[in-house]
N, C-alpha and C positions, 0 to 999 in steps of 0.2 A: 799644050802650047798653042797650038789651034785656036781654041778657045779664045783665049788672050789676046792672040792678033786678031780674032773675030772684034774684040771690044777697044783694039787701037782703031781701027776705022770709025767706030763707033763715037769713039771721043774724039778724032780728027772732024769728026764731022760737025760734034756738036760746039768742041772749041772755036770754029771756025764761024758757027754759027754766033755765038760770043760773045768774036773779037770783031767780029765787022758791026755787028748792034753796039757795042761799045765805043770803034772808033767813029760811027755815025753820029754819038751824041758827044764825042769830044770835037767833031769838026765842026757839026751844025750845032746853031743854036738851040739846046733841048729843054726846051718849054711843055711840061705838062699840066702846066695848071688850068687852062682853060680848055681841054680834051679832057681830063678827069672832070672837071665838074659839070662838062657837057652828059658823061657816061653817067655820072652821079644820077643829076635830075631827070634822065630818060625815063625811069624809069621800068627799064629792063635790067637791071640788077638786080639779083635776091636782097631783100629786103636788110639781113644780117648785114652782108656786105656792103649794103648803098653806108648803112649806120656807120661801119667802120671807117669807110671814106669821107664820110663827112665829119667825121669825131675826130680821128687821127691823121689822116694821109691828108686832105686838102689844108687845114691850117699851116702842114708843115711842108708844102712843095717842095720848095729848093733844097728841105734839107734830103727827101725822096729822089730827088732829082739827081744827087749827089750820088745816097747811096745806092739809086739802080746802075748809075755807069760805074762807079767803082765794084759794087758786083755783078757787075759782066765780065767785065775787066778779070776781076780777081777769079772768077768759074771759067772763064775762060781761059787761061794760061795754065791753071791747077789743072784741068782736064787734060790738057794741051801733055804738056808734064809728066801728068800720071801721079800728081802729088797729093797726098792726102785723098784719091779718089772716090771713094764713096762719099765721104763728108761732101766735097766737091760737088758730087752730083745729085745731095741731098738737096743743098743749097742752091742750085740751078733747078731743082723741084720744085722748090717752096716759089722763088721767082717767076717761073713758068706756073705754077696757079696761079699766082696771085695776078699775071697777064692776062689767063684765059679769063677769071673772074671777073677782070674789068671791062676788058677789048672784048672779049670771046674771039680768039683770031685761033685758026684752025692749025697753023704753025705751030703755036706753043704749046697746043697738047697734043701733037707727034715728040716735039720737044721730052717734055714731060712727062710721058710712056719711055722714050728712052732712057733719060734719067733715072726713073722708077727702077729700070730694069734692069740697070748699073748699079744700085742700092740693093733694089731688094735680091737678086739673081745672083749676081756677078760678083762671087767672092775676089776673083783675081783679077779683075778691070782690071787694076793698076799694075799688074806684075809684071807687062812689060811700060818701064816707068821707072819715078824715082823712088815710089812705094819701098820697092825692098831696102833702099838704101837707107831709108829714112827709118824703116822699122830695124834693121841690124844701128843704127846709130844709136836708135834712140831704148832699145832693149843695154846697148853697152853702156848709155850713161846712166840709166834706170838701174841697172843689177846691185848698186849698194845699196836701194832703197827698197828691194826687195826681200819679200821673207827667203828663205833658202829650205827648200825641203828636205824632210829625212830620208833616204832611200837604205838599202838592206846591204849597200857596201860598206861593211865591217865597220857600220855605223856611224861613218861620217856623213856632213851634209854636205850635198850636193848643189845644182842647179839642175832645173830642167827647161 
């Protein structure tokens, strides 16, 4: 149990981290297109990544634009929560590289060592959360669709 409230601070922290980067670009005007294609042409990007910026990401800014604050937004309350949290913080991962990749800002990969370590470490992140409630739901509405095992009482099936 220890544990667990070790990993609510953990995700109070990163939640928090989040919801203020996401209420930042619902307040202010969040224009990336001319900061991305300044980072593009520097220069200093790995070469794979400039390609992928300039192939995918810079043609479709606004629609980037959209889904970086929508997922802040959404990693950030899920963490918050305790909902789905590894997914969660799989997702707050991939985001947090793909920041450091472009920016290289030293925030996001403390960021994303946390995250990692909520993924890869942390079987019970979520256990204080809505995690268990969600998995006793979702195992209850699941069990007709599941096979039903044989066990050795007097040969009926069971569940396990």
């Amino acid at each position: 149990m220890l544990v667990a409230a070790s990993f609510v601070l953990i995700r109070i922290y990163l939640s928090y981290m989040w919801l203020t980067n996401a209420e930042n670009k619902l307040i202010y005007d969040f224009s990336i297109g001319t900061m991305l294609e300044t980072e593009v042409n520097s220069g200093t990007l790995p070469s794979w990544w400039a390609g992928f910026m300039k192939i995918f990401v810079l043609p479709n800014t606004g629609l980037f634009e959209a889904l970086v604050t929508i997922g802040e937004l959404c990693v950030g309350i899920a963490i918050l929560l305790g909902v789905f949290t590894r997914f969660s913080a799989l997702m707050g991962a991939i985001m947090n590289f793909s920041f450091f990749m472009t920016f290289q800002a030293a925030l996001d990969i403390q960021m994303l060592v946390l995250h990692l370590l909520i993924v890869l470490v942390a079987a019970n992140a979520g256990r204080i959360g809505l995690d268990p409630y969600i998995k006793k739901f979702t195992r209850s509405k699941l069990r007709p669709f599941l096979k039903p095992k044989q066990t050795k009482r007097k040969g009926k099936l069971a569940w396990h």
